[in-house]
C-alpha positions in Angstrom: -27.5 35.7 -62.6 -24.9 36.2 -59.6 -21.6 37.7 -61.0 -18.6 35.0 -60.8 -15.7 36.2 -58.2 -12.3 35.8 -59.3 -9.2 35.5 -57.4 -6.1 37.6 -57.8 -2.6 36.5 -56.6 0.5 38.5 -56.8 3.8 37.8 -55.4 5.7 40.9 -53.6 9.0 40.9 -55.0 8.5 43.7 -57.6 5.3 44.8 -56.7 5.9 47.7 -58.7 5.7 46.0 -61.6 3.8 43.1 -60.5 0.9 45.0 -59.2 0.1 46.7 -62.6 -1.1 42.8 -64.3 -4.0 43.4 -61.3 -4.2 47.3 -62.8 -5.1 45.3 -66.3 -7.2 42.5 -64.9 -9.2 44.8 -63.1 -9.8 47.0 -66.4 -11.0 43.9 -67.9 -13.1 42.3 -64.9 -15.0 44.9 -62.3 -12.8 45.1 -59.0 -15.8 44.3 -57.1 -15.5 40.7 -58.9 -11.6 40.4 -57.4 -10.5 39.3 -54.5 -6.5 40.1 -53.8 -4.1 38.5 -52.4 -0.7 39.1 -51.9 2.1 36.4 -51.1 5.6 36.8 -50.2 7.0 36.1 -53.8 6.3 33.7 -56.6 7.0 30.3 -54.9 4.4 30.5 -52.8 1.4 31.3 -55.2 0.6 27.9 -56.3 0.2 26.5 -52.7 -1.9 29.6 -52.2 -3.9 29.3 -55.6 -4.8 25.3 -54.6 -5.8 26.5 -51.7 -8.1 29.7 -52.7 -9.3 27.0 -55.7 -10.8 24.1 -53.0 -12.7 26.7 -50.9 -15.0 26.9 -54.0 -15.6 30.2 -54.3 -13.7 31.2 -57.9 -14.5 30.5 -61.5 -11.0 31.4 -61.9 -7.4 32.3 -60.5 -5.1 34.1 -61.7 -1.6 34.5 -60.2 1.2 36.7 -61.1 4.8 37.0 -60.6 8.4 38.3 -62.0 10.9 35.9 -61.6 14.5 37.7 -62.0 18.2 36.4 -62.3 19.3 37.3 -59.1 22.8 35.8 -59.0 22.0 33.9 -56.5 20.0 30.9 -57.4 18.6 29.3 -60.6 15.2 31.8 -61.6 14.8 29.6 -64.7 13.9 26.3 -61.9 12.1 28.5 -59.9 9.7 29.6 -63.0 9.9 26.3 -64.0 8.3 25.0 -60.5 6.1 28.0 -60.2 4.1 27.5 -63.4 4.3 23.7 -62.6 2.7 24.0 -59.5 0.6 26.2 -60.9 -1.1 23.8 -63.8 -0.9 21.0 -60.9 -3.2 23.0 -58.6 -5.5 23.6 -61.5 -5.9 20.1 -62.4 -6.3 19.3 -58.6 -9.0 21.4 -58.1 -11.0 21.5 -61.7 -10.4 25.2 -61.2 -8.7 27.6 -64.0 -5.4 29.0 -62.7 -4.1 31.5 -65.3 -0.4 32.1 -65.0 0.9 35.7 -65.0 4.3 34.8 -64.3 7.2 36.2 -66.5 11.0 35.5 -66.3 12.5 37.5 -68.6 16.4 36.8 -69.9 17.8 40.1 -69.3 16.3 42.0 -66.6 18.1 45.6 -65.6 16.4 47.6 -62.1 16.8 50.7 -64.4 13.5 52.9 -64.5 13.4 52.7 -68.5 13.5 48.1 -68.1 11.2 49.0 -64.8 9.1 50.9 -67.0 8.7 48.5 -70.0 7.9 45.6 -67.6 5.4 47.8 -65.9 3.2 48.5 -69.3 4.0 44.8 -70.0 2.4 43.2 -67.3 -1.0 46.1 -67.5 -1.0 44.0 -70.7 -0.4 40.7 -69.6 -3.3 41.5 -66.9 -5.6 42.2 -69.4 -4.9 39.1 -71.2 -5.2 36.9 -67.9 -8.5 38.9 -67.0 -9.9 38.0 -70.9 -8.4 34.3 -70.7 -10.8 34.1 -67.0 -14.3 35.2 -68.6 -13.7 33.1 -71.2 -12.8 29.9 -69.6 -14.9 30.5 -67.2 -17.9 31.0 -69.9 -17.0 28.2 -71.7 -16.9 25.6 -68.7 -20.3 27.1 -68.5 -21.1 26.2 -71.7 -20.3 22.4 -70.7 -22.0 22.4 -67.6 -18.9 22.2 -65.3 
């Protein structure tokens, strides 16, 4: 039996942290069963997800993100949007899209908060890598 490809999106803005939930995905699927992708920051990935979910080539997508209260704008809305286009692009597409995105309430750029996001999300990657077999497996299961 072929392995299944998966696809990996993360968004840029805090890639430091953001990159380690691909650091636990991978731990959990073989990298050679990844495809990565990168986007400019969390807005984007669901455009991005629909689109890597019609070409047909992933049992699942998983896309991940940390939305922070910048002062600037709303980041509750734009989780809000993010994980709604998200689920929309997965029903769209019949294609699992597993959300990695986190917005947490109180978010300080001090290495010790840096450093508890960054184990955080290794986590959080595992889980989205474990939610992807088994969806996957069990859309199998039903012959989808």
């Amino acid at each position: 039996m072929k392995n299944k490809q998966y696809a990996f999106v993360k968004a840029n803005w805090h890639a430091d942290i953001v990159d380690q939930a691909l650091v636990g995905f991978q731990e959990v699927i073989p990298k050679e069963q990844v495809d990565v992708f990168d986007v400019p920051g969390a807005f984007e990935m669901p455009l991005f997800a629909r689109d890597l979910a019609k070409s047909g080539k992933y049992a699942a997508i998983a896309a991940a993100a940390l939305v922070v209260d910048g002062g600037i704008y709303r980041h509750d809305f734009v989780a809000q949007a993010v994980l709604t286009g998200l689920m929309q692009a997965g029903l769209e597409t019949s294609v699992p899209i597993l959300s990695v995105s986190l917005t947490p309430h109180h978010f300080q750029e001090t290495e010790h908060h840096t450093q508890i996001y960054r184990d955080h999300f290794v986590v959080k990657g595992r889980e989205a890598g474990k939610a992807a077999l088994h969806i996957s497996s069990l859309r199998d299961t039903v012959k989808l």
